[in-house]
SEMINU-621238 format. One record per residue (C-alpha): residue number from 0; chain; y, z, x; residue in one letter. Coordinates in Angstrom, 2 decimals, decimal comma. Example, Ala and Ser with C-alpha at 12.3 -4.5 7.8 and 13.67 -1.06 7.14 Angstrom:
# SEMINU-621238
0|A|-4,50|7,80|12,30|a
1|A|-1,06|7,14|13,67|s
END
This chain:
# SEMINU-621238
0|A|-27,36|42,85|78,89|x
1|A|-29,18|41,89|75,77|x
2|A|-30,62|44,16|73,67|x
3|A|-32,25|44,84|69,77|x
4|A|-29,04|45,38|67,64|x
5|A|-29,58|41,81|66,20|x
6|A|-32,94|42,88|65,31|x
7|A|-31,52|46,00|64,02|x
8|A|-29,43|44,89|62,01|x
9|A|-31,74|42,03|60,16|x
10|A|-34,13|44,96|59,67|x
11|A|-30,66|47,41|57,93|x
12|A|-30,16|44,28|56,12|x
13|A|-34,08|43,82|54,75|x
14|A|-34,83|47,62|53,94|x
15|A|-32,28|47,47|51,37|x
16|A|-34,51|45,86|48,93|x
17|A|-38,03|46,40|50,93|x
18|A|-40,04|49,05|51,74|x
19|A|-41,74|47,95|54,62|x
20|A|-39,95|44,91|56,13|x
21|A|-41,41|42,63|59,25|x
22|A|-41,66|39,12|60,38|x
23|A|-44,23|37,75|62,36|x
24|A|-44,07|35,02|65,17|x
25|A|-46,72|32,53|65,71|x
26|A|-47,47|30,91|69,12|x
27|A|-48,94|27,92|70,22|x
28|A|-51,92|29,78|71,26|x
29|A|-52,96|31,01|68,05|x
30|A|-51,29|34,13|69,08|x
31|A|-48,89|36,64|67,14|x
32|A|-45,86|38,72|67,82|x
33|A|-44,43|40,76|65,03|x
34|A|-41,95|43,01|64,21|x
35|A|-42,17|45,89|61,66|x
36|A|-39,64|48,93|60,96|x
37|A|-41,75|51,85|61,36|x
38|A|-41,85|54,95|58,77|x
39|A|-40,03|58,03|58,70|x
40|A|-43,14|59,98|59,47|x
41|A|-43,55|58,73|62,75|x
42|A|-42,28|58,93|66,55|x
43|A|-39,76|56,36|66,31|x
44|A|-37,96|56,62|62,40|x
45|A|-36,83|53,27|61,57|x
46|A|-37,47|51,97|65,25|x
47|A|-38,65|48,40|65,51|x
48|A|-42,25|48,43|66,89|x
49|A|-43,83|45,47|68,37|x
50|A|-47,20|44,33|68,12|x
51|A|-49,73|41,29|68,54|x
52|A|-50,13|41,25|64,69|x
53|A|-53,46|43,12|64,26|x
54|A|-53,69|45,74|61,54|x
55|A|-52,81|49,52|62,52|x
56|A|-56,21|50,72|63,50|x
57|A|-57,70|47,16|64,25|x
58|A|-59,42|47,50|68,05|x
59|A|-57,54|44,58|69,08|x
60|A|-54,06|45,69|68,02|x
61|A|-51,99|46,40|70,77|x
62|A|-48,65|47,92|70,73|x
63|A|-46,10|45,23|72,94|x
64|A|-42,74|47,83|72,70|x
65|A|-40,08|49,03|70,44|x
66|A|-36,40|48,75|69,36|x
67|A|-35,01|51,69|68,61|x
68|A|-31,83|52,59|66,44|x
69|A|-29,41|52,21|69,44|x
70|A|-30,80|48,59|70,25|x
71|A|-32,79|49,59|73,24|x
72|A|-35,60|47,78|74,10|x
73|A|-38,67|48,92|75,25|x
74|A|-41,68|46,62|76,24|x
75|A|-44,88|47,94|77,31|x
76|A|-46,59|45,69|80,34|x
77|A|-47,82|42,41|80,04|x
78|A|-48,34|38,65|80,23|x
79|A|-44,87|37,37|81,59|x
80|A|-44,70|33,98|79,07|x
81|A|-45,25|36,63|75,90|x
82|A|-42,25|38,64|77,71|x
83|A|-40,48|35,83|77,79|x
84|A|-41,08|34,82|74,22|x
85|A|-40,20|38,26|73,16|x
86|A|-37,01|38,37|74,78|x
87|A|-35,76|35,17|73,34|x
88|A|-36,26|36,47|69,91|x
89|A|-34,60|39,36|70,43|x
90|A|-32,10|37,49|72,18|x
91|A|-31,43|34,51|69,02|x
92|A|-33,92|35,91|66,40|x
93|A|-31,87|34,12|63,84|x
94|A|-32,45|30,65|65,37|x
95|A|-35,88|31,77|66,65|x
96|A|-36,87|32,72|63,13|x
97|A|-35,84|28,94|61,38|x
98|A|-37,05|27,46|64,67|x
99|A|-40,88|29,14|64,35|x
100|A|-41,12|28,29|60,07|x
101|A|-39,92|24,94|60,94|x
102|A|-42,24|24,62|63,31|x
103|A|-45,12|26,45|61,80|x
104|A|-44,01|25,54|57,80|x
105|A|-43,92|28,68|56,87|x
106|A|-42,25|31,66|56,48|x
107|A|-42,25|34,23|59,02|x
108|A|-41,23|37,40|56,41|x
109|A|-43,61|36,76|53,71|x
110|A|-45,95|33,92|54,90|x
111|A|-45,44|31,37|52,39|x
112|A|-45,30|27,90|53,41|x
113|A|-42,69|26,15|53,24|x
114|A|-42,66|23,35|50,73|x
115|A|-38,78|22,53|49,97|x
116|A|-37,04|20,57|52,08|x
117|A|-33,93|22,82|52,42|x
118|A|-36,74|25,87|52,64|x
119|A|-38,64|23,96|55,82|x
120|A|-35,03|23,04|56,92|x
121|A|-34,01|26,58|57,23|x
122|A|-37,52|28,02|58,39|x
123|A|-37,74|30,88|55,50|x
124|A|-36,97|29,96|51,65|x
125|A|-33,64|31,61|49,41|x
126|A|-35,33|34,96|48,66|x
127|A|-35,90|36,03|51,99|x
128|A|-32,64|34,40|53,16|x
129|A|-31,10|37,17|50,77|x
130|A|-33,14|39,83|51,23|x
131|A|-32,41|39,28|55,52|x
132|A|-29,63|38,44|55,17|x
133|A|-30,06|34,98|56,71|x
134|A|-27,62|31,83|55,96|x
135|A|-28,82|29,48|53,34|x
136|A|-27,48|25,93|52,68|x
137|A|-28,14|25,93|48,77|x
138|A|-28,05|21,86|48,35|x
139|A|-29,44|20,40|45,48|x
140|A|-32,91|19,45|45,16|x
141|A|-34,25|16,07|44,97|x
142|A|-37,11|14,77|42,58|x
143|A|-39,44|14,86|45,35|x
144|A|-38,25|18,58|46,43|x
145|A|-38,71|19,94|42,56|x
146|A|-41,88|17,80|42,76|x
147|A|-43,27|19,26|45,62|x
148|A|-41,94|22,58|45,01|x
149|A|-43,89|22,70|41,52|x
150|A|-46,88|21,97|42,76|x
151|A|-47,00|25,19|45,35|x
152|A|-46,24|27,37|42,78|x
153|A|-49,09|25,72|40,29|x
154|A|-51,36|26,26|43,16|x
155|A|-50,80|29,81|43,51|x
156|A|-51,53|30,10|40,11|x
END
């Protein structure tokens, strides 16, 4: 039987060095799934709740399950195809993760997009790679890569 402990574990890995970790999933309807540890204050300490990606609060928001400690999973009723999505993260959510920022160019833990080739490669960039605890293929950059790479950062700026 599959269950969260993948999930749990990514998330053990990421609240090392963050406060309040998550990813979020993008669909191909415009849609959102994500995934944030919740606080010590509330029902579930350091369960993985589950929502469409509206703001706590937000009318819209709407609470899809939870992963608790133990890896159980818990999903509230609804569409069968976002069940199904859900489940296959859970299931892979390391493959799922590089799959969506490749598909998406960007990053599903801190929404940057992806600009390097090995970044876009991967689906998430080196930081968050170390901070998840994520395999990264640290190959050297070409011109165009430094290039390119450059100007994201200038345009943040």
């Amino acid at each position: 039987m599959t269950d969260g402990s993948q999930i749990i574990r990514l998330f053990d890995k990421a609240s090392e060095s963050l406060k309040w970790p998550h990813f979020t999933f993008h669909l191909d309807d415009g849609s959102k799934i994500k995934f944030k540890r919740l606080s010590n204050k509330t029902r579930y300490p350091g369960s993985i709740i589950i929502t469409n990606g509206k703001s706590f609060g937000h009318p819209d928001q709407r609470i899809l399950g939870y992963i608790h400690l133990n890896g159980s999973v818990i999903l509230n009723e609804m569409p069968d195809q976002l069940e199904i999505q859900i489940w296959l993260i859970i299931t892979d959510p390391v493959e799922k993760i590089a799959i969506n920022g490749m598909r998406y160019n960007h990053c599903c833990f801190c929404g940057i997009e992806l600009t390097d080739r090995r970044s876009v490669e991967h689906g998430y960039g080196p930081i968050c790679a170390e901070k998840w605890g994520l395999p990264w293929d640290n190959v050297a950059l070409t011109v165009e890569d430094e290039n390119a790479l450059l100007k994201s950062i200038r345009q943040k700026d």
